[in-house]
VEXBASE-399364 format. One record per atom (N, C-alpha, C): residue number from 1; residue in one letter; atom name; z, x, y. Coordinates in steps of 0.02 Angstrom, whole numbers, padded with zeros to 5 digits. Each point is the difference from the previous one (the first is absolute). Layout:
! VEXBASE-399364
{NUM; "A"; "CA"; {Z; X; Y}}
...
! end
This chain:
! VEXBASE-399364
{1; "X"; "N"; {04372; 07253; 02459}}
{1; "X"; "CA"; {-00027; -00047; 00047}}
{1; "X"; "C"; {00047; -00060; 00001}}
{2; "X"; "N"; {00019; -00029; 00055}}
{2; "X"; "CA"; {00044; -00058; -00004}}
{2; "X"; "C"; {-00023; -00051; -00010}}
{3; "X"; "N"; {00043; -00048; -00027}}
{3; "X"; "CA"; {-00036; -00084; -00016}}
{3; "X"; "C"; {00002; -00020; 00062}}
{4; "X"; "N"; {-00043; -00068; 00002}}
{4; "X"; "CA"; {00014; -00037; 00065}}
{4; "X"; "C"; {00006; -00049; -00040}}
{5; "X"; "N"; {00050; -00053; 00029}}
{5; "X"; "CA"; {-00007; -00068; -00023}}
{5; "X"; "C"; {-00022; -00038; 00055}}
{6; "X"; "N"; {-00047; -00033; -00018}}
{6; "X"; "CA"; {-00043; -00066; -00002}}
{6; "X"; "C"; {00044; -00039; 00084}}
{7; "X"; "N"; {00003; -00029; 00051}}
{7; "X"; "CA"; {00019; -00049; 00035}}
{7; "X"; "C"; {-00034; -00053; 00000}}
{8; "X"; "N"; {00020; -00049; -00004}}
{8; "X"; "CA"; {-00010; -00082; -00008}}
{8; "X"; "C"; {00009; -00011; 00077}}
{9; "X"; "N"; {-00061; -00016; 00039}}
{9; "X"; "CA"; {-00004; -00036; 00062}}
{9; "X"; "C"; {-00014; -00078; -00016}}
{10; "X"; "N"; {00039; -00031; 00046}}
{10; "X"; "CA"; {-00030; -00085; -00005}}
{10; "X"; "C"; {-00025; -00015; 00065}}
{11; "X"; "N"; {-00076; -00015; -00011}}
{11; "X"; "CA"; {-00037; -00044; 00072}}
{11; "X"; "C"; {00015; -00061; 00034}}
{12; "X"; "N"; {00044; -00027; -00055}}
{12; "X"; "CA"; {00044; -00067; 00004}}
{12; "X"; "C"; {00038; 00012; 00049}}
{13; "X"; "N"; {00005; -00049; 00067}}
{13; "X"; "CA"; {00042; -00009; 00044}}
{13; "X"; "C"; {00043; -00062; -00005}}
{14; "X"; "N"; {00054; -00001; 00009}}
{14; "X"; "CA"; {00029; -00059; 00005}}
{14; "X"; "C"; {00036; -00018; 00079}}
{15; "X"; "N"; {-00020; -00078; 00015}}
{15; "X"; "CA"; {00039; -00001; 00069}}
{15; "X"; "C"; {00075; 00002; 00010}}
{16; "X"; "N"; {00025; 00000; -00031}}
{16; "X"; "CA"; {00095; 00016; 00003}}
{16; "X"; "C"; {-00019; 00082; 00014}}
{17; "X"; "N"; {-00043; 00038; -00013}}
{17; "X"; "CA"; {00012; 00054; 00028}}
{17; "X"; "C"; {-00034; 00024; 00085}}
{18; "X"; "N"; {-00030; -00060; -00004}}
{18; "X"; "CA"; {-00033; -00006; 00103}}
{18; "X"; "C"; {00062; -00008; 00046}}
{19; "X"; "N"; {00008; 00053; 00036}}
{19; "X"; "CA"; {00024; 00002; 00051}}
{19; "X"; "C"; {-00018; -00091; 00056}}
{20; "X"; "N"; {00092; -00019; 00035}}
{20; "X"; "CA"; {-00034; -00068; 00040}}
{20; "X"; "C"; {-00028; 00033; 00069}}
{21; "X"; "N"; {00001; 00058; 00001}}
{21; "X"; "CA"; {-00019; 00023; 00092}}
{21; "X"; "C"; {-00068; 00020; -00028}}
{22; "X"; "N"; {-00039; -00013; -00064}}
{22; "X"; "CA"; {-00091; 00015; 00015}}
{22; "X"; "C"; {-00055; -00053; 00025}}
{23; "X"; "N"; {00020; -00016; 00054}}
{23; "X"; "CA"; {-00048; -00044; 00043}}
{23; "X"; "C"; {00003; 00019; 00066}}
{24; "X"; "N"; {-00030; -00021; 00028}}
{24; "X"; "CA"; {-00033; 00028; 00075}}
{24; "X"; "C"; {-00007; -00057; 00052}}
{25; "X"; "N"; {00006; 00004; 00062}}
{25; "X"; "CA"; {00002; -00054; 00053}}
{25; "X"; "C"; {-00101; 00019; 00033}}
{26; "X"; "N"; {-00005; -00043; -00022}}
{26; "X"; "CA"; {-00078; -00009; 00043}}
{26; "X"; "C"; {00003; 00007; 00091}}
{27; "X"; "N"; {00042; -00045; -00014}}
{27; "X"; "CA"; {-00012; -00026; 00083}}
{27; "X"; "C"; {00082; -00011; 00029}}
{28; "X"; "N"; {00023; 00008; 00050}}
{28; "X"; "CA"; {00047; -00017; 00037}}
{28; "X"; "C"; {00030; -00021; 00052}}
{29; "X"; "N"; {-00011; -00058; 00032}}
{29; "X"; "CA"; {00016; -00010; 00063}}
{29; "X"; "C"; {00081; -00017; 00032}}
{30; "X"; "N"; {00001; 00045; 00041}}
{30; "X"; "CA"; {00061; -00024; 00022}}
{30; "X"; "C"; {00024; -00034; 00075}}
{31; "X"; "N"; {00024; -00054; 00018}}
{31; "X"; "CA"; {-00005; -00061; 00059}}
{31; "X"; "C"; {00060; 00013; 00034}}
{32; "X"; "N"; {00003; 00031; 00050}}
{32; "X"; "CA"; {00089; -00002; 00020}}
{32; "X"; "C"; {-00002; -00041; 00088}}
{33; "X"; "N"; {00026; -00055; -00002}}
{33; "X"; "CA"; {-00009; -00037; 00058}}
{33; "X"; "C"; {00084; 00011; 00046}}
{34; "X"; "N"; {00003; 00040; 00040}}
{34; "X"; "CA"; {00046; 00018; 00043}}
{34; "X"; "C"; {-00008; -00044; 00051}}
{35; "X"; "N"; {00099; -00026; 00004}}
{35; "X"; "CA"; {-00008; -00042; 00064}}
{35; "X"; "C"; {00092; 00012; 00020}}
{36; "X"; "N"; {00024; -00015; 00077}}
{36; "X"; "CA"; {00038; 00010; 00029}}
{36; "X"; "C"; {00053; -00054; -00019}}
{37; "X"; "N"; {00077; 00007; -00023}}
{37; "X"; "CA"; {00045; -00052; -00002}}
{37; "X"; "C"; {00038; 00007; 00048}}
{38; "X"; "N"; {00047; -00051; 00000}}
{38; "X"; "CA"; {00052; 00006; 00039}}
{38; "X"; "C"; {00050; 00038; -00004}}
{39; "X"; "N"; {00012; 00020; -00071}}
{39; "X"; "CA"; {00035; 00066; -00033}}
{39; "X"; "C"; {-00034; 00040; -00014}}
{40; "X"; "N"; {-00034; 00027; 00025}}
{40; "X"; "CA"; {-00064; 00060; -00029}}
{40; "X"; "C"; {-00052; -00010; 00010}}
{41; "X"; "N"; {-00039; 00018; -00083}}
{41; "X"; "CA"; {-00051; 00011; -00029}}
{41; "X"; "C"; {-00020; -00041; -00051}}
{42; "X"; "N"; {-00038; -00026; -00025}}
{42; "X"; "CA"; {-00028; -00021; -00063}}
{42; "X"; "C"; {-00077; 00023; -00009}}
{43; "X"; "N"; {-00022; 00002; -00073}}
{43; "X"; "CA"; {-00050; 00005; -00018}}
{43; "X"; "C"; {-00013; -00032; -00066}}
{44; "X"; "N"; {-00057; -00024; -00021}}
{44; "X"; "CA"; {-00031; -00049; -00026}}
{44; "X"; "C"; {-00040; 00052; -00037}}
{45; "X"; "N"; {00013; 00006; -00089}}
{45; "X"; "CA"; {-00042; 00047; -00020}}
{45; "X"; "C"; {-00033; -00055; -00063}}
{46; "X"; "N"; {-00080; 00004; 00007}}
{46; "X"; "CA"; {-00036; 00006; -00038}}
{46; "X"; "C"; {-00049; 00030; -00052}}
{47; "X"; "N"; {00023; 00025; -00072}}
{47; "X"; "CA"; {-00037; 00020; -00020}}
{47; "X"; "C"; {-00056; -00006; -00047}}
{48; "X"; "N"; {-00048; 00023; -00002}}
{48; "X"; "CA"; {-00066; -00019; -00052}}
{48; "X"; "C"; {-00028; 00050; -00036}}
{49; "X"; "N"; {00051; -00001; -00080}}
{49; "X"; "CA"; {-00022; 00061; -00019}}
{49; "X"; "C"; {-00043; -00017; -00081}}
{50; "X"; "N"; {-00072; 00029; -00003}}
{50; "X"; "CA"; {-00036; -00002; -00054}}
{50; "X"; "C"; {00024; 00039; -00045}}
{51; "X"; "N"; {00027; -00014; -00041}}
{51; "X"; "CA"; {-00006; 00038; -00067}}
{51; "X"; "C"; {-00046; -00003; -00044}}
{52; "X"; "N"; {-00030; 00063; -00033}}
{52; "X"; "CA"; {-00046; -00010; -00062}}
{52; "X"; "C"; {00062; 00045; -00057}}
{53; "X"; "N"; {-00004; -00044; -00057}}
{53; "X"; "CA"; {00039; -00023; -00061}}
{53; "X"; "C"; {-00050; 00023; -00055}}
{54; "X"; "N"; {00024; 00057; -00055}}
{54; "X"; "CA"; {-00024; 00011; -00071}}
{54; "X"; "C"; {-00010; -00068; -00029}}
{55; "X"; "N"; {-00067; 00008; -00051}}
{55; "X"; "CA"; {00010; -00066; -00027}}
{55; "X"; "C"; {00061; 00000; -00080}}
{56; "X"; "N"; {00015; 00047; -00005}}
{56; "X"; "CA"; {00080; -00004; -00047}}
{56; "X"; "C"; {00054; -00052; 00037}}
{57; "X"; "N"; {00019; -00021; -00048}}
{57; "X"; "CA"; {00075; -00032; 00020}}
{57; "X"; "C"; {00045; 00056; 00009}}
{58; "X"; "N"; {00027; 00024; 00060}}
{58; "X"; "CA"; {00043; 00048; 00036}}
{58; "X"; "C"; {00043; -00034; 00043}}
{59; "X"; "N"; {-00039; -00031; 00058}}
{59; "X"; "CA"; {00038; -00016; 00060}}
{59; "X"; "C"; {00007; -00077; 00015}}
{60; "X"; "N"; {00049; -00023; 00019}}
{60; "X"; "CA"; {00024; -00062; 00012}}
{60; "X"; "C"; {-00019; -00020; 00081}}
{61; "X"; "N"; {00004; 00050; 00030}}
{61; "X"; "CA"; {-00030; -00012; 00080}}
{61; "X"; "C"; {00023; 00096; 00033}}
{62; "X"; "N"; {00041; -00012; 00056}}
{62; "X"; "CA"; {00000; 00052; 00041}}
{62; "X"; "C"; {00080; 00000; 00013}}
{63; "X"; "N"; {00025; 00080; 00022}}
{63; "X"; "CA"; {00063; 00000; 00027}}
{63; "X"; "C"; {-00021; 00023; 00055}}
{64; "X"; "N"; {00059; -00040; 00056}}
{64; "X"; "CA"; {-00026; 00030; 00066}}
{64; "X"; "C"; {00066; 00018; 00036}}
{65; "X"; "N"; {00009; 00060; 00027}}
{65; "X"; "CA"; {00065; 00033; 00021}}
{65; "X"; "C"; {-00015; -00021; 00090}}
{66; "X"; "N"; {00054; -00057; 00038}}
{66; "X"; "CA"; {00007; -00032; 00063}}
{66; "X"; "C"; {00049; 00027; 00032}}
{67; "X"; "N"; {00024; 00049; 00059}}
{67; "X"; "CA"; {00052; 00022; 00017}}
{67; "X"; "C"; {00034; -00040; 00042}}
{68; "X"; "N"; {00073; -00015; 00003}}
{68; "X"; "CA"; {00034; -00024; 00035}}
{68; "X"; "C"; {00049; 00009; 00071}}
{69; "X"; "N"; {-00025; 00084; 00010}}
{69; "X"; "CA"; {00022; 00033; 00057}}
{69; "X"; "C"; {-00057; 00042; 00031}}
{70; "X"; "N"; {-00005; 00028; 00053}}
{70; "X"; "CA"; {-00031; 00068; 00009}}
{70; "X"; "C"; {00044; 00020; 00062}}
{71; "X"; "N"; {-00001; 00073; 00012}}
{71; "X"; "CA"; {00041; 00054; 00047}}
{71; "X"; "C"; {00049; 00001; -00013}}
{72; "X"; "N"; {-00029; 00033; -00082}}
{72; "X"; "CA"; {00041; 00023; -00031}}
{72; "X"; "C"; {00085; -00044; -00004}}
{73; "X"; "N"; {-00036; -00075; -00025}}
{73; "X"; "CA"; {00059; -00056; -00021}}
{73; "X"; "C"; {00032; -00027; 00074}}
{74; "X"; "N"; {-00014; 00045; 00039}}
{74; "X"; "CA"; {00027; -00046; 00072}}
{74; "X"; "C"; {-00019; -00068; 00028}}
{75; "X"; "N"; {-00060; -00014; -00033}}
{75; "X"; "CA"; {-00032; -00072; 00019}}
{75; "X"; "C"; {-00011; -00026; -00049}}
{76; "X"; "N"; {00035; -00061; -00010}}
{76; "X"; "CA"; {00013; -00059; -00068}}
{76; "X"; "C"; {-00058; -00023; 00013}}
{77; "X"; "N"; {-00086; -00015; -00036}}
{77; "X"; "CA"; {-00035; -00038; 00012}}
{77; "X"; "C"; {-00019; -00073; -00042}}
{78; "X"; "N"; {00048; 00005; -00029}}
{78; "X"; "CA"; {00002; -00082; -00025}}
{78; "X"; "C"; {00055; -00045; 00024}}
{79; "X"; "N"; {00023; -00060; 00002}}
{79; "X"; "CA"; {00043; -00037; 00022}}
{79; "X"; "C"; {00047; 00031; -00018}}
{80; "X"; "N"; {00007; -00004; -00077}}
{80; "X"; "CA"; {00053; 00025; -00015}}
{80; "X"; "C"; {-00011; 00073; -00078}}
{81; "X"; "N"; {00038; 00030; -00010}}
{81; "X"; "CA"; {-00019; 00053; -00057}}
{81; "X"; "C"; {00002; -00056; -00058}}
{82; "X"; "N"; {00010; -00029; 00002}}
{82; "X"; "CA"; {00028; -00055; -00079}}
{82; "X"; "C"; {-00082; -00051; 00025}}
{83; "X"; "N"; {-00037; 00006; 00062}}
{83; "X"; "CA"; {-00024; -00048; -00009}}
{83; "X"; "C"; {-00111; 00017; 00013}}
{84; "X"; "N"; {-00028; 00009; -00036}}
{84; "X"; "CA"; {-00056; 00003; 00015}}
{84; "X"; "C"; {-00050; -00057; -00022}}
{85; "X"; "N"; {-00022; -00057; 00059}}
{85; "X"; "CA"; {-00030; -00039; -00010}}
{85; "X"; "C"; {-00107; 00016; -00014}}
{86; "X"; "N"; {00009; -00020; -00066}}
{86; "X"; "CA"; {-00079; 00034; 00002}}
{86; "X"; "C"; {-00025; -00041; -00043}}
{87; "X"; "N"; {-00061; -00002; 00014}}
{87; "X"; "CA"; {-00060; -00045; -00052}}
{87; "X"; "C"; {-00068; -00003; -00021}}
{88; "X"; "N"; {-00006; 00005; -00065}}
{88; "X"; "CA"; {-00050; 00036; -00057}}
{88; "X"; "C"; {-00057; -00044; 00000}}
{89; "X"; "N"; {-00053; 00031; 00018}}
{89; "X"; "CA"; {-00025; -00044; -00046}}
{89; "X"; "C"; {-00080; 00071; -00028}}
{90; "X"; "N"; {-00037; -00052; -00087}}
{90; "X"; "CA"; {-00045; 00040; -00016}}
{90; "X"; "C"; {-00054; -00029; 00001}}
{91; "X"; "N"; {-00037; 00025; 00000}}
{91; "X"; "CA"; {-00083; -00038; 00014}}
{91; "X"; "C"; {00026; -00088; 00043}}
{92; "X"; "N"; {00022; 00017; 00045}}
{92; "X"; "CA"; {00022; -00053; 00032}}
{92; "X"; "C"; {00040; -00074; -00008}}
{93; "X"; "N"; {00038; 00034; -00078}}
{93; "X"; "CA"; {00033; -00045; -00011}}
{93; "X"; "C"; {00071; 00037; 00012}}
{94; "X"; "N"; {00042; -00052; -00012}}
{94; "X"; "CA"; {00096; 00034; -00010}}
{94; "X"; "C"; {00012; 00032; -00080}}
{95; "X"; "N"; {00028; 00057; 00021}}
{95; "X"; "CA"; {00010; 00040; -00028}}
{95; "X"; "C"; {00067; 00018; 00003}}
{96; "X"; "N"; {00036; -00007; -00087}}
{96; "X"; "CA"; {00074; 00016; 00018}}
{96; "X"; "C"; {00031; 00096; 00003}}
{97; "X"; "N"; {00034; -00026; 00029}}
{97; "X"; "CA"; {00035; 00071; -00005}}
{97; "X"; "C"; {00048; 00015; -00041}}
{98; "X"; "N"; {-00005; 00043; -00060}}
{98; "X"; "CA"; {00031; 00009; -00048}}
{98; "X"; "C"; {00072; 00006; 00018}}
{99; "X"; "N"; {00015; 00060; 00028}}
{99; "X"; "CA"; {00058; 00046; 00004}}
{99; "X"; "C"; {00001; 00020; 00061}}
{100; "X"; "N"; {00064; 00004; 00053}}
{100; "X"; "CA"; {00001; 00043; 00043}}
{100; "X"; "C"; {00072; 00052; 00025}}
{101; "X"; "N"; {-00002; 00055; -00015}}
{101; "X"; "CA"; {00039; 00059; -00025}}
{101; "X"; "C"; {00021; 00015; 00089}}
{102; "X"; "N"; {00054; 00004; 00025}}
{102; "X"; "CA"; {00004; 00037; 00065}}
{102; "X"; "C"; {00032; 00070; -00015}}
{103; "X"; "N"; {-00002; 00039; 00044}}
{103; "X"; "CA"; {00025; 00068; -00002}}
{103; "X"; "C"; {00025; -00010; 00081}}
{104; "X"; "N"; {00005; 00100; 00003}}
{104; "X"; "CA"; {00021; 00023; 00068}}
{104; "X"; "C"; {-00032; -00041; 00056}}
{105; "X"; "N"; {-00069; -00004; 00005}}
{105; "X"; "CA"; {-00031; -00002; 00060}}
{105; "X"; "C"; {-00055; -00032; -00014}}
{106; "X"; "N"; {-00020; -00039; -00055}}
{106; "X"; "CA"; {-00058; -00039; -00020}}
{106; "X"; "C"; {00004; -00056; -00066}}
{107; "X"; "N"; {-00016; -00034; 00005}}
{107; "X"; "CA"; {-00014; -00042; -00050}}
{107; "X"; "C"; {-00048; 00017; -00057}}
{108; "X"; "N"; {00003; -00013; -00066}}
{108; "X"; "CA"; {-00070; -00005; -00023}}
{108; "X"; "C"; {-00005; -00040; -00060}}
{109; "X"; "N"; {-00058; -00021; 00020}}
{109; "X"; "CA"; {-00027; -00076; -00006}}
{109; "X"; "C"; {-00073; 00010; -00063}}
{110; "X"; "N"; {00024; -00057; -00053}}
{110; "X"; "CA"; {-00034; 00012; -00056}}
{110; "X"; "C"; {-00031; -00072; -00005}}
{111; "X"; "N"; {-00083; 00023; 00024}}
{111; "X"; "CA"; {-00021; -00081; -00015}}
{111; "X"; "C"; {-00034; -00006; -00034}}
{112; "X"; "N"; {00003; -00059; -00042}}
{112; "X"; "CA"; {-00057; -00018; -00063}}
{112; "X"; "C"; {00055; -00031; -00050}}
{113; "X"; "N"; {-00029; -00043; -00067}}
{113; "X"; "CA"; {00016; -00009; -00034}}
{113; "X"; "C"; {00012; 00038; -00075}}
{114; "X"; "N"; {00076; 00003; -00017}}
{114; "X"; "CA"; {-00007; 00032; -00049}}
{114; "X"; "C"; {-00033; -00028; -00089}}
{115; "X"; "N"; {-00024; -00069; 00024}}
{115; "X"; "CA"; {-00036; -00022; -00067}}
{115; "X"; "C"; {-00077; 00009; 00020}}
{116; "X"; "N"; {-00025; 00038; 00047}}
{116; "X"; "CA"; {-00069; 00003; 00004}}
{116; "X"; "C"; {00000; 00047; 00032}}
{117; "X"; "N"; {-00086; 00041; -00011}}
{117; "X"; "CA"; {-00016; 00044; 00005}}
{117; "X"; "C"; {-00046; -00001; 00062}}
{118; "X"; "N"; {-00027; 00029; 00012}}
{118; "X"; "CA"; {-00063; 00016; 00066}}
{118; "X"; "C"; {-00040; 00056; -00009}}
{119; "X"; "N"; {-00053; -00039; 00007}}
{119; "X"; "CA"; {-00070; 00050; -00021}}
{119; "X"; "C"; {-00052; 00007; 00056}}
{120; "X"; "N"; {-00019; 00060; 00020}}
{120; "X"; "CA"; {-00072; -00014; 00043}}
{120; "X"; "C"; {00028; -00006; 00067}}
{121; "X"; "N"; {-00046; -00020; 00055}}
{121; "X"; "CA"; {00027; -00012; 00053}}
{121; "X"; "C"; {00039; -00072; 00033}}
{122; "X"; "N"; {00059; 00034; 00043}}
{122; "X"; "CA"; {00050; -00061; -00006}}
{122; "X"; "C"; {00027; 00023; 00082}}
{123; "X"; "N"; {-00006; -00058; 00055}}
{123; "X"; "CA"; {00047; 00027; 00068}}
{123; "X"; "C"; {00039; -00057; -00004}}
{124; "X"; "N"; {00059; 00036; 00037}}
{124; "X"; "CA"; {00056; 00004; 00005}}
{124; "X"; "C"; {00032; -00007; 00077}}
{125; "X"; "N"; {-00002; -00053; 00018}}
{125; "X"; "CA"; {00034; -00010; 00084}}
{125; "X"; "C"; {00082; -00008; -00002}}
{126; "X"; "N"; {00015; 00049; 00022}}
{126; "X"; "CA"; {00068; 00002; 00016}}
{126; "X"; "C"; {00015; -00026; 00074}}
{127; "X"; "N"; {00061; -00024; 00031}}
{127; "X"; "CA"; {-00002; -00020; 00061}}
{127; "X"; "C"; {00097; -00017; 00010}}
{128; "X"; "N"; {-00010; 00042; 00057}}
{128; "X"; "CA"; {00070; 00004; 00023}}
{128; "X"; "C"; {00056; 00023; 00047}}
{129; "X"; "N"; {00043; 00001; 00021}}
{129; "X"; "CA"; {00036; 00020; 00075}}
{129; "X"; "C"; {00042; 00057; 00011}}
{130; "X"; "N"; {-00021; 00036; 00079}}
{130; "X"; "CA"; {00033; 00043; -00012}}
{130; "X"; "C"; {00031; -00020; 00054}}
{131; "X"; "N"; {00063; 00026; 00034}}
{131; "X"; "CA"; {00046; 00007; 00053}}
{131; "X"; "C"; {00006; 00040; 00032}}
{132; "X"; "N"; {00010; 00031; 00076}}
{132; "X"; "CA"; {00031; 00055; -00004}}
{132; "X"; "C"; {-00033; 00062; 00024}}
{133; "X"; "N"; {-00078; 00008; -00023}}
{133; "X"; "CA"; {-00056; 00036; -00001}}
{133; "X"; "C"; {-00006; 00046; 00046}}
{134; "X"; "N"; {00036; -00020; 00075}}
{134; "X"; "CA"; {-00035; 00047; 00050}}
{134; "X"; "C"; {00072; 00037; -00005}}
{135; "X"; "N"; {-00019; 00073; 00031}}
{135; "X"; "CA"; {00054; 00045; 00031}}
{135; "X"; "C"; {-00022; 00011; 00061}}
{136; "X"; "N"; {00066; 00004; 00028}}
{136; "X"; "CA"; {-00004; -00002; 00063}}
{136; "X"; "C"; {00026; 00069; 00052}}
{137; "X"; "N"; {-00016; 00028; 00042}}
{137; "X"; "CA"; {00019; 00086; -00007}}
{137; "X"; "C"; {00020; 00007; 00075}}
{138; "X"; "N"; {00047; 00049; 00042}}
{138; "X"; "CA"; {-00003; -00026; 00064}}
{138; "X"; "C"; {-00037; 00079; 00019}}
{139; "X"; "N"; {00014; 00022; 00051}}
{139; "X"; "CA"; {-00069; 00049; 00038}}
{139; "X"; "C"; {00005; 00083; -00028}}
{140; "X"; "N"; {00077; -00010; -00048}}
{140; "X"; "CA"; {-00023; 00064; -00010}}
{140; "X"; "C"; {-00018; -00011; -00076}}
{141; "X"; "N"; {-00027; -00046; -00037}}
{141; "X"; "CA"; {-00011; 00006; -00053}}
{141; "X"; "C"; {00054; -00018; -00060}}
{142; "X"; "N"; {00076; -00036; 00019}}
{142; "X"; "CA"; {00033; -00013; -00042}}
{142; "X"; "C"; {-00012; -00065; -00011}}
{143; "X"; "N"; {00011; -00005; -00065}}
{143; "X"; "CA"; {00005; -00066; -00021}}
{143; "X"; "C"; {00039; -00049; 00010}}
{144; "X"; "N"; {00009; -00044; 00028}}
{144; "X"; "CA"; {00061; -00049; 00033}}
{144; "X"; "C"; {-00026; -00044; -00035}}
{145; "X"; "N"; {-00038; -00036; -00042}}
{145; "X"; "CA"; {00009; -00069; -00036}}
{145; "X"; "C"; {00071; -00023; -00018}}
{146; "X"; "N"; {-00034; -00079; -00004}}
{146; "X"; "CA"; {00094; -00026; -00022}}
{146; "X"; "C"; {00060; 00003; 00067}}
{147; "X"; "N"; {-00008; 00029; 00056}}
{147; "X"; "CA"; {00042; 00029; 00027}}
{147; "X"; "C"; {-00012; -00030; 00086}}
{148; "X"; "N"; {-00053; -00063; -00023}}
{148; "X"; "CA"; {-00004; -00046; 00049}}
{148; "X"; "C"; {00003; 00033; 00103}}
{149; "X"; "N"; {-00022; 00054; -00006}}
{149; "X"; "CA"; {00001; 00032; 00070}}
{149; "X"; "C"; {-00060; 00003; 00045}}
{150; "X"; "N"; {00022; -00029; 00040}}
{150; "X"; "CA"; {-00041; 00011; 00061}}
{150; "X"; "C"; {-00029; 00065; 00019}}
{151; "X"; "N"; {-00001; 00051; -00028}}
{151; "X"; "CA"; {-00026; 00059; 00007}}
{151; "X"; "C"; {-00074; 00020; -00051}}
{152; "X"; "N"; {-00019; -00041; -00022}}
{152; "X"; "CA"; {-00072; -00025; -00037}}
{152; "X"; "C"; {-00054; 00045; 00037}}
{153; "X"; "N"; {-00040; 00049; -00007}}
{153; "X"; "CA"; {-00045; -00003; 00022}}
{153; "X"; "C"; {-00041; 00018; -00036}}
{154; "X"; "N"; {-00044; 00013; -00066}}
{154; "X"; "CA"; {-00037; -00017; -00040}}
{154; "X"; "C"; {00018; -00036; -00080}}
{155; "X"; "N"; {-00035; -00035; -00023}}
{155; "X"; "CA"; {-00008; -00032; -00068}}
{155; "X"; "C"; {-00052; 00027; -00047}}
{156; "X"; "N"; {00026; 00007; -00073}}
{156; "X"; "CA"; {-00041; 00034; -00032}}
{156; "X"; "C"; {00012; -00052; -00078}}
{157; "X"; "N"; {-00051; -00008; -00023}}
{157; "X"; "CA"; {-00023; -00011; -00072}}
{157; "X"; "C"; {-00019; 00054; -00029}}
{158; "X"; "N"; {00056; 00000; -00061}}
{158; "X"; "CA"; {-00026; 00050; -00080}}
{158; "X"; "C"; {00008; -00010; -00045}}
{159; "X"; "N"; {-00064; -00022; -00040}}
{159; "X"; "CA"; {-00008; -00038; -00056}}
{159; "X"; "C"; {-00046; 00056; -00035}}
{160; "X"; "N"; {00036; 00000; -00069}}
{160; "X"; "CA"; {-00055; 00018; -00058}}
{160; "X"; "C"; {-00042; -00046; -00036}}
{161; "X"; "N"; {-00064; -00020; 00022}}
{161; "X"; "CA"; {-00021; -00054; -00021}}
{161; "X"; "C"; {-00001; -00010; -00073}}
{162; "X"; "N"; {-00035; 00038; -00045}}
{162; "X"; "CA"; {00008; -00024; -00084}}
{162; "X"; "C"; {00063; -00003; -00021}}
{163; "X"; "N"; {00037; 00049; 00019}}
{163; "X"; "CA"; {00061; 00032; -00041}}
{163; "X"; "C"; {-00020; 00046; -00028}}
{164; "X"; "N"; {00056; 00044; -00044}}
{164; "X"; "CA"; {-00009; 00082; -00035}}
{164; "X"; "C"; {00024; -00009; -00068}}
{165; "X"; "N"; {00007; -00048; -00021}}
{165; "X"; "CA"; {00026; -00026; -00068}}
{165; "X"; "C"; {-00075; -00020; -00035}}
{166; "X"; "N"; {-00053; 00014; 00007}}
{166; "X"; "CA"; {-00052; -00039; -00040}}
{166; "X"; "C"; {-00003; 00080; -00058}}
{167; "X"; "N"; {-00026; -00027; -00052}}
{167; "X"; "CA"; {-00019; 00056; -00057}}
{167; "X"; "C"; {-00074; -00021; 00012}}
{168; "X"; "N"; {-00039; -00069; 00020}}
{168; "X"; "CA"; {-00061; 00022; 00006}}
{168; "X"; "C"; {-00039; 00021; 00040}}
{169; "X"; "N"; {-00057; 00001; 00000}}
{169; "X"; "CA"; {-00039; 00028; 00071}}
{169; "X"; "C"; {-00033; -00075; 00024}}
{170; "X"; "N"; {-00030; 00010; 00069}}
{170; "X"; "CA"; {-00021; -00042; 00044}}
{170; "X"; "C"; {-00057; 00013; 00015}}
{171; "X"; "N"; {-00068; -00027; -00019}}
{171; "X"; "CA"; {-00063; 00026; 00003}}
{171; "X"; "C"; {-00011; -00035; 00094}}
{172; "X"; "N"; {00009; -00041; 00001}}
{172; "X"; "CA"; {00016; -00016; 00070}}
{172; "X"; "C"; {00056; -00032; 00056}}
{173; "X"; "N"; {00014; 00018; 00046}}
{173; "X"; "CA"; {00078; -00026; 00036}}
{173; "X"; "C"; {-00020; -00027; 00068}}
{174; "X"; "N"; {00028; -00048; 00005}}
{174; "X"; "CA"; {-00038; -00027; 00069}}
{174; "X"; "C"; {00095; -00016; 00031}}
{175; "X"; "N"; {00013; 00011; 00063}}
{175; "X"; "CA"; {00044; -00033; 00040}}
{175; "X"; "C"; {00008; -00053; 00065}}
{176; "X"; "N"; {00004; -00018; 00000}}
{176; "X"; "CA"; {-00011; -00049; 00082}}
{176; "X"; "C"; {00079; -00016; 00028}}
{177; "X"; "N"; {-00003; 00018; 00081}}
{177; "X"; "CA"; {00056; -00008; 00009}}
{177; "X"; "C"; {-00024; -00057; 00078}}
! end
């Protein structure tokens, strides 16, 4: 008959071993105020996002992935790639922004403090500009943005409103355009 030896389980959790993506967005609103420039497009994005927070010390605030192109990089929607003007705030105060990392085609943006923690529920208004936004297509369906032509005959907006970068879920999503 074979021995078994004995395993030692521990019920003991420790938070250095909590994952920072185990929290969940309650609520989400997203504000996008579209209006006509003289060079384009702009849009005005507001967001209002609830987070509910473990009560462990884990998370410092939220990362939020902001793209700086769409069609497929053909439309620059910030002033500039070096430049995304945006502003934090939490439970309605200012809120700094830790870190902000750019890549290919998005920014991402780490807000909260790294000497404090966040527990429980905490929103988060982000607010900021886009450029650029509309495409513009002429009758048989090509895309002519950028390309300033009189041959315009429909305009189209395509926006992914949350983004595809979240690890959490969204118990609710609201958009307004």
């Amino acid at each position: 008959m074979p021995i078994m030896a004995p395993l030692a389980v521990s019920a003991k959790t420790s938070t250095s071993s909590a994952s920072t993506n185990d929290f969940y967005f309650k609520d989400a609103t997203f504000d996008y105020y579209l209006e006509k420039t003289d060079t384009g497009s702009k849009m005005h994005v507001k967001e209002v996002l609830t987070a509910v927070f473990p009560e462990t010390n884990q998370n410092h605030g939220i990362t939020r992935a902001i793209p700086f192109s769409n069609m497929d990089g053909k439309n620059i929607t910030v002033e500039s790639k070096d430049a995304l003007n945006l502003t934090v705030k939490r439970n309605g105060a200012d809120e700094p922004v830790a870190k902000v990392e750019k890549d290919e085609d998005e920014y991402i943006i780490y807000v909260g403090k790294s000497s404090e923690y966040v527990h429980g529920e905490q929103v988060y208004t982000l607010e900021y500009d886009f450029y650029n936004v509309i495409t513009e297509f002429d009758k048989y369906g090509v895309n002519i943005s950028g390309e300033h032509s009189n041959n315009v005959d429909f305009q189209e907006l395509y926006w992914d409103t949350n983004g595809t970068g979240w690890s959490q879920e969204f118990d609710k999503l609201t958009a307004n355009l």
